[in-house]
C-alpha positions as YAML, in Angstrom:
chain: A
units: angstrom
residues:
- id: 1
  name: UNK
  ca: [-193.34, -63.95, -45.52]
- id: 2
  name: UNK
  ca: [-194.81, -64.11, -48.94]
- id: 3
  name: UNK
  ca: [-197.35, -66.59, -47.94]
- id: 4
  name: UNK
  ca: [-198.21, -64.93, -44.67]
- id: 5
  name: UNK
  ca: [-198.98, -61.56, -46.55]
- id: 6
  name: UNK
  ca: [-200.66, -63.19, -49.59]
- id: 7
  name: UNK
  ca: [-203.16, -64.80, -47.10]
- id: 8
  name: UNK
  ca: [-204.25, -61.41, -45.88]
- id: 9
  name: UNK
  ca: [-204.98, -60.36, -49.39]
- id: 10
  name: UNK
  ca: [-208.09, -61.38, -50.35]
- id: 11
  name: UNK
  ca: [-208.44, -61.89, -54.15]
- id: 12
  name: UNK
  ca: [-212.41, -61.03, -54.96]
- id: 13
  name: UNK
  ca: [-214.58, -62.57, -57.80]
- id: 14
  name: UNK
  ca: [-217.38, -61.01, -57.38]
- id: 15
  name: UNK
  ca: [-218.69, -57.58, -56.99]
- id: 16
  name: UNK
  ca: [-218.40, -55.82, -53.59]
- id: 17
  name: UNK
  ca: [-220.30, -52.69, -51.81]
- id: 18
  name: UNK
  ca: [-216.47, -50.83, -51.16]
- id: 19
  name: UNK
  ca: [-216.59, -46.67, -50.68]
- id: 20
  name: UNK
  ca: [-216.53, -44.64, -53.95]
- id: 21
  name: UNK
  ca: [-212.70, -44.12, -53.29]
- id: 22
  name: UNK
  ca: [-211.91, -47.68, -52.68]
- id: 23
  name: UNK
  ca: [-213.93, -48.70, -55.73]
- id: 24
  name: UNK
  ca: [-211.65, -45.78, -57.44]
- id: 25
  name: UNK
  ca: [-208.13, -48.01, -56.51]
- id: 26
  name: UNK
  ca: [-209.68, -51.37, -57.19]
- id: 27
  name: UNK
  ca: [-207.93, -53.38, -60.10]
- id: 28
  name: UNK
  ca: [-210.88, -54.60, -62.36]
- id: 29
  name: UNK
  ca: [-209.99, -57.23, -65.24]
- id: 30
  name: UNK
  ca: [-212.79, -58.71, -67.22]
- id: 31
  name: UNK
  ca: [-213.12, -62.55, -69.12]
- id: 32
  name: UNK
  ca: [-214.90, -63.67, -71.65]
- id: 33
  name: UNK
  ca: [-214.89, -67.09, -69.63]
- id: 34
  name: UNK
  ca: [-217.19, -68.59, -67.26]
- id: 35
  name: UNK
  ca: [-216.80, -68.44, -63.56]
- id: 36
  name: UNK
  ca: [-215.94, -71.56, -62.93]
- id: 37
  name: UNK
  ca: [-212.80, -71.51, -65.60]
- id: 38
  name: UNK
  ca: [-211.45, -68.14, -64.35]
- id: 39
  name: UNK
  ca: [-211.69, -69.78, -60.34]
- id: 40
  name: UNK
  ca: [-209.80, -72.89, -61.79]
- id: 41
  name: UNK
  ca: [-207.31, -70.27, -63.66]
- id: 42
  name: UNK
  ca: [-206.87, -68.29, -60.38]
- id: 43
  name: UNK
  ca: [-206.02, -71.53, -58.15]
- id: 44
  name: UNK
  ca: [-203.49, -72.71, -61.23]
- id: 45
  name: UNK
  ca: [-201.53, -68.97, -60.99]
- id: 46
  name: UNK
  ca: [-201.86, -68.51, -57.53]
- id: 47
  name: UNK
  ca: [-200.05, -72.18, -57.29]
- id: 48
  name: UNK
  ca: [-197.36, -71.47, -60.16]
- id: 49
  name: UNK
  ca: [-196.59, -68.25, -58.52]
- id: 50
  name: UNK
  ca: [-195.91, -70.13, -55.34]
- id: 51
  name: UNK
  ca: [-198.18, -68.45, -53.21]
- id: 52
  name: UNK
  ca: [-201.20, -69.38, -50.70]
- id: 53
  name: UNK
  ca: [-205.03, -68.24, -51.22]
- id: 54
  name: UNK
  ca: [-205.90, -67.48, -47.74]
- id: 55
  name: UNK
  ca: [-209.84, -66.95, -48.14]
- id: 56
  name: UNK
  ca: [-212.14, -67.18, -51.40]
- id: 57
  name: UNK
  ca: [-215.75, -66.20, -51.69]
- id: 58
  name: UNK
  ca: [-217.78, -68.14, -54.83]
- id: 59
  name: UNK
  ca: [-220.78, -66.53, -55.32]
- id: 60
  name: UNK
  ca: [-222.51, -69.09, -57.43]
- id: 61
  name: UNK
  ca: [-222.00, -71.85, -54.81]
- id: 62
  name: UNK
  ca: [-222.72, -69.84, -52.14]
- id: 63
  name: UNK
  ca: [-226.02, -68.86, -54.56]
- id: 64
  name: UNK
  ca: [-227.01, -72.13, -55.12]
- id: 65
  name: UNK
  ca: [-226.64, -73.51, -51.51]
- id: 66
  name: UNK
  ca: [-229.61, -70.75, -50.81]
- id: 67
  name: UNK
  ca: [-231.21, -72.25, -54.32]
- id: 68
  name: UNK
  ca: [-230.32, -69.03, -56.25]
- id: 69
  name: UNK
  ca: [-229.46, -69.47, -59.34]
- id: 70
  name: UNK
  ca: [-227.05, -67.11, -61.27]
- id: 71
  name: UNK
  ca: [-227.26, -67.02, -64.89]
- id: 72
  name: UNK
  ca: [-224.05, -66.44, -66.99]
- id: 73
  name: UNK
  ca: [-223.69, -63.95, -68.81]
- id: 74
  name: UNK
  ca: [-220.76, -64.66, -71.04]
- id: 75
  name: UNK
  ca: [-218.12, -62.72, -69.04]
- id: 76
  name: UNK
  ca: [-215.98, -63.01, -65.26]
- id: 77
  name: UNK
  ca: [-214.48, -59.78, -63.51]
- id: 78
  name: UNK
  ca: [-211.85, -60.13, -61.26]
- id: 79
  name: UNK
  ca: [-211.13, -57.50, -58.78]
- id: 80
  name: UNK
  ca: [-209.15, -56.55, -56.15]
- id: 81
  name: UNK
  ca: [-207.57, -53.76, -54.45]
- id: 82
  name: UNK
  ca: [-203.54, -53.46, -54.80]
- id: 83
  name: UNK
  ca: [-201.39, -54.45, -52.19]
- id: 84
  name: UNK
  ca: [-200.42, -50.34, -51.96]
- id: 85
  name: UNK
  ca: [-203.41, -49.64, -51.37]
- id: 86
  name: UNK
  ca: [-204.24, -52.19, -48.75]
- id: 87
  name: UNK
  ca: [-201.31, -50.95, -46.82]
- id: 88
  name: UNK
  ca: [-201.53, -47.40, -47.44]
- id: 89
  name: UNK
  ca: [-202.59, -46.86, -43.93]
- id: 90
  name: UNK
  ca: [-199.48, -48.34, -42.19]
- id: 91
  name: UNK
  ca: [-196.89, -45.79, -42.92]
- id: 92
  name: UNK
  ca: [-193.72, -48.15, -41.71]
- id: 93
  name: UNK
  ca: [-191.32, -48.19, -45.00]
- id: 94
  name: UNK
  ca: [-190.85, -51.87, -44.59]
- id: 95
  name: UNK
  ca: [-194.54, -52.45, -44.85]
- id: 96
  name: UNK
  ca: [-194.65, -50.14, -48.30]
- id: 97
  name: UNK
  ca: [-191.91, -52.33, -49.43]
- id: 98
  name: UNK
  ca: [-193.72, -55.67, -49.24]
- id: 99
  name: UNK
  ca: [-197.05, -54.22, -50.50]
- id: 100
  name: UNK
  ca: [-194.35, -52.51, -53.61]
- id: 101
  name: UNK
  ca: [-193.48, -56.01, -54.00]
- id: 102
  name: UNK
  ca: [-196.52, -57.58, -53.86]
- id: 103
  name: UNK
  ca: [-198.09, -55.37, -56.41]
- id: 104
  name: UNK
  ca: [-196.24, -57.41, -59.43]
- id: 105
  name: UNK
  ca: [-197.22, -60.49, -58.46]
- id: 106
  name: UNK
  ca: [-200.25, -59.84, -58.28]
- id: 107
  name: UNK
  ca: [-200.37, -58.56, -61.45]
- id: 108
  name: UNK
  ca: [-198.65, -61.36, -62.83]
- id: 109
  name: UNK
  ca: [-201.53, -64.09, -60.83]
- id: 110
  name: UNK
  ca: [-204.31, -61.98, -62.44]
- id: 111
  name: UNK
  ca: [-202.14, -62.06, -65.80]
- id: 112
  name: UNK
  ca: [-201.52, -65.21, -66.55]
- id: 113
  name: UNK
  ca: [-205.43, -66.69, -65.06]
- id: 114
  name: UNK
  ca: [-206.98, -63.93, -67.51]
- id: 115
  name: UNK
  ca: [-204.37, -64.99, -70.58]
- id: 116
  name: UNK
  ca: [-202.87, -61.79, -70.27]
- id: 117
  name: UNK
  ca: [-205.87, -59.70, -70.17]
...
């Protein structure tokens, strides 16, 4: 179960166009490391906190495969939007209870890849 409803949470690592009020929910932690050593901190959490990444967007790949490139500018923002929030919508109490449970590992992931913030 923990697999299946990690999968449908997409962690983000780059900047999206959300609504003012989603942007307002959104869980923003910033590192002084380069991309490519939060992405490989990420992976390393996500696996230790035996869960599943079920879709990831890399912006500087996806940059470069278009021959963009993106300079670096000292810093890496991870965001996301809570699993409470994601599931705000559905209103069944055993859907609040996995997005409740959710939310601390979560946390925890983005924890331990950022060094505890």
């Amino acid at each position: 179960m923990r697999v299946l409803m990690t999968a449908a949470l997409i962690v983000l690592l780059s900047a999206c166009s959300t609504s003012v009020v989603a942007q307002e929910r959104r869980v923003t932690a910033v590192s002084r490391a380069a991309f490519a050593k939060v992405v490989e901190a990420l992976e390393q959490a996500i696996t230790d906190q035996h869960l599943a990444l079920g879709c990831q967007a890399d912006p500087p790949k996806g940059a470069a495969a278009r021959g963009i490139a993106i300079k670096d500018k000292g810093t890496t923002t991870v965001s996301y939007m809570p699993p409470p929030t994601v599931f705000a919508p559905y209103r069944h109490p055993g859907v609040r209870a996995v997005a409740a449970g959710l939310d601390p590992i979560f946390n925890a992931t983005v924890d331990q890849a950022l060094g505890g913030r």
